[in-house]
C-alpha positions as MATLAB code, in Angstrom:
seq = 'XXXXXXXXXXXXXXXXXXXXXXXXXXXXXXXXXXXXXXXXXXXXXXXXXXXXXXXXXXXXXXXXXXXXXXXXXXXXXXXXXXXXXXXXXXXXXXXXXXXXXXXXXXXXXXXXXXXXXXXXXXXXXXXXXXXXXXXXXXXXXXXXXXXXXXXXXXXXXXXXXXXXXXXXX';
ca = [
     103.998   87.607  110.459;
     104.253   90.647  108.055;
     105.769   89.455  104.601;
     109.278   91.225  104.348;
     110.225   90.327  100.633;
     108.297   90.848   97.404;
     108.418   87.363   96.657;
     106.483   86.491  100.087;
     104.467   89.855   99.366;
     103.028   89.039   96.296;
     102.554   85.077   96.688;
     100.440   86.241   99.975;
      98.316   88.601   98.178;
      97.831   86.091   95.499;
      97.067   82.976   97.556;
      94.400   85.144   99.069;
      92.781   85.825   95.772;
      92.557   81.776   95.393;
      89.679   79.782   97.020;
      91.965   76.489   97.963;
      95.466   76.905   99.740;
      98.366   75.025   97.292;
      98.202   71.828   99.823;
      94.573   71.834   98.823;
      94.738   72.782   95.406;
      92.697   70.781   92.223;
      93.682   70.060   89.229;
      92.035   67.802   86.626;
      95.688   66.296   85.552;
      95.991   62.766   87.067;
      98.663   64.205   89.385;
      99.690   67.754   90.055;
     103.124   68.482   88.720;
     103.031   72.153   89.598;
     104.782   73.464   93.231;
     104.588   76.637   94.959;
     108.362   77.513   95.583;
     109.353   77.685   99.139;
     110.830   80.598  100.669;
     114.794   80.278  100.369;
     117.428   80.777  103.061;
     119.211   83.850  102.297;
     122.203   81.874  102.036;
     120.846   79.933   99.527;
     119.434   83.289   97.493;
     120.735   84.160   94.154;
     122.921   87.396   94.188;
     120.268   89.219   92.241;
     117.914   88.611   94.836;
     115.681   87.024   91.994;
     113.588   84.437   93.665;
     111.453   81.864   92.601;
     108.002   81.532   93.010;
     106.302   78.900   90.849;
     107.619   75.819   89.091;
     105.672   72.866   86.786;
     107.270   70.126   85.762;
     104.435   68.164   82.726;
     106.771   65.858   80.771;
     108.973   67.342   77.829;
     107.656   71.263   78.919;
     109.112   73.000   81.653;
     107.592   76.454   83.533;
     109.545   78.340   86.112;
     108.399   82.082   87.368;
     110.304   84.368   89.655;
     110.113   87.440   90.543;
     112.231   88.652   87.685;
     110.941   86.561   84.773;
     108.742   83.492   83.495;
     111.159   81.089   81.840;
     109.300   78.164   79.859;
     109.991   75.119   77.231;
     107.082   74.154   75.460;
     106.898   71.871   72.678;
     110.709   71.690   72.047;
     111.106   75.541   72.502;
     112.583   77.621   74.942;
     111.129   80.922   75.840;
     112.035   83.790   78.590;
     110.311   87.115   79.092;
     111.044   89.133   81.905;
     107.697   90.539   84.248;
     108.618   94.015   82.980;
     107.760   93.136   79.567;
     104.515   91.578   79.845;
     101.857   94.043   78.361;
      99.039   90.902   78.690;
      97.833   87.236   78.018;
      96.271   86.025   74.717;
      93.130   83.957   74.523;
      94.748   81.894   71.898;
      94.552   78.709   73.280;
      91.010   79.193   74.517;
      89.506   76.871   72.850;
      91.840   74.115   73.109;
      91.613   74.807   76.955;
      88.027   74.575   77.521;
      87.336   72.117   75.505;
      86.468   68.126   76.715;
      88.154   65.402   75.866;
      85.630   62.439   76.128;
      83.683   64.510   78.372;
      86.576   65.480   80.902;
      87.989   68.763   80.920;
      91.358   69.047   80.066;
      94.290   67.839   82.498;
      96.641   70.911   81.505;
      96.154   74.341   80.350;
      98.310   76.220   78.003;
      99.045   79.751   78.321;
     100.428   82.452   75.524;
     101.983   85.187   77.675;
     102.132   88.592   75.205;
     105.470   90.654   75.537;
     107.009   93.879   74.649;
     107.659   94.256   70.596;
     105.920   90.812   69.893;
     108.237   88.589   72.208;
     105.890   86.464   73.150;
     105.810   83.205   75.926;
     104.221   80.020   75.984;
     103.540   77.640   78.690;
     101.677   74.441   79.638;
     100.491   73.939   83.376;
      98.150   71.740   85.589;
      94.586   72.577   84.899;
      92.196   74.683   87.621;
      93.930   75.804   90.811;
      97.633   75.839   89.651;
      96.586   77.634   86.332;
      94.729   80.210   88.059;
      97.266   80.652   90.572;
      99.960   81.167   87.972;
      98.050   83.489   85.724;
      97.337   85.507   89.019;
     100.945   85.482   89.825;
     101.967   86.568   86.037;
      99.681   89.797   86.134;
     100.336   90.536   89.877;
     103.933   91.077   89.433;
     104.250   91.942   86.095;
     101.559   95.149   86.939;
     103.494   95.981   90.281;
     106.929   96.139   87.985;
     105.556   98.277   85.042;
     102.652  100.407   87.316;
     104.017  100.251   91.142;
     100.440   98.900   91.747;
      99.084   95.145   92.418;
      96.893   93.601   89.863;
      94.753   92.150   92.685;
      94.331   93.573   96.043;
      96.297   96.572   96.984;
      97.821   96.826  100.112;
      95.809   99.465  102.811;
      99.110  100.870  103.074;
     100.299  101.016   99.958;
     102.852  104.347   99.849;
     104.779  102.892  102.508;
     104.852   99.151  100.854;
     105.611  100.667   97.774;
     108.993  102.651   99.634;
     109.600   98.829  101.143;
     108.848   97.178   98.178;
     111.113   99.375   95.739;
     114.037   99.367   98.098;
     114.215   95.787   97.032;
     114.026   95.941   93.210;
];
């Protein structure tokens, strides 16, 4: 069946750019806290026709992106930036990231999301698949909202997607 929103649209593309479906997915956490959103009833859709997509639950900090915006709480913060905004992610937590802790990689990465005039974003998430997945997400969507194109893997057809697509925006 032929994805008909560009919440569907873009979590298809993306889940094909991941080696493990999300009921296979790894994560070196002890558990993984972090759950592909499922596809709402359209009774059940906000008016805006925002949707979510991904949502990670790790303690005190809090991740939620949609197809409108990444909202996060990270150490006692809150932070929003809408898709539109996001010009790119920062490496500044690189090291912290890839680091061992007595010889195990880390259960959780964290992510600095770079916005618009220096609003920036930060967010922690499961380690491996569910970080990948959600850093795929983040420059999928926020490239098809600034550009009109996909990050990863443009559609064969994409002049007529993009017609569909935009309709829904």
């Amino acid at each position: 069946m032929e994805p008909t929103t560009l919440r569907d649209k873009v979590v298809n593309i993306t889940i094909k750019s991941m080696d493990e479906p999300p009921n296979h997915w790894k994560t070196f956490n002890d558990n993984i806290n972090t759950t592909v959103v499922s596809r709402l009833n359209n009774d059940k859709k906000p008016n805006n026709d925002e949707c979510p997509i991904l949502e990670c639950k790790l303690d005190d900090n809090y991740l939620l992106i949609t197809t409108d915006k990444i909202v996060s709480k990270f150490g006692g913060q809150s932070y929003g930036l809408k898709l539109k905004e996001v010009t790119g992610l920062s490496n500044r937590f690189n090291e912290r990231n890839y680091s061992k802790v007595g010889g195990k990689p880390q259960k959780t990465i964290i992510q600095e999301v770079l916005g618009e005039n220096g609003q920036n974003l930060i967010f922690e998430i499961d380690s491996h698949h569910p970080a990948y997945f959600a850093t795929l997400i983040i420059l999928n969507l926020s490239t098809f909202l600034r550009n009109e194109r996909w990050y990863l893997n443009p559609d064969k057809d994409f002049k007529q997607s993009l017609k569909r697509w935009k309709s829904e925006l």
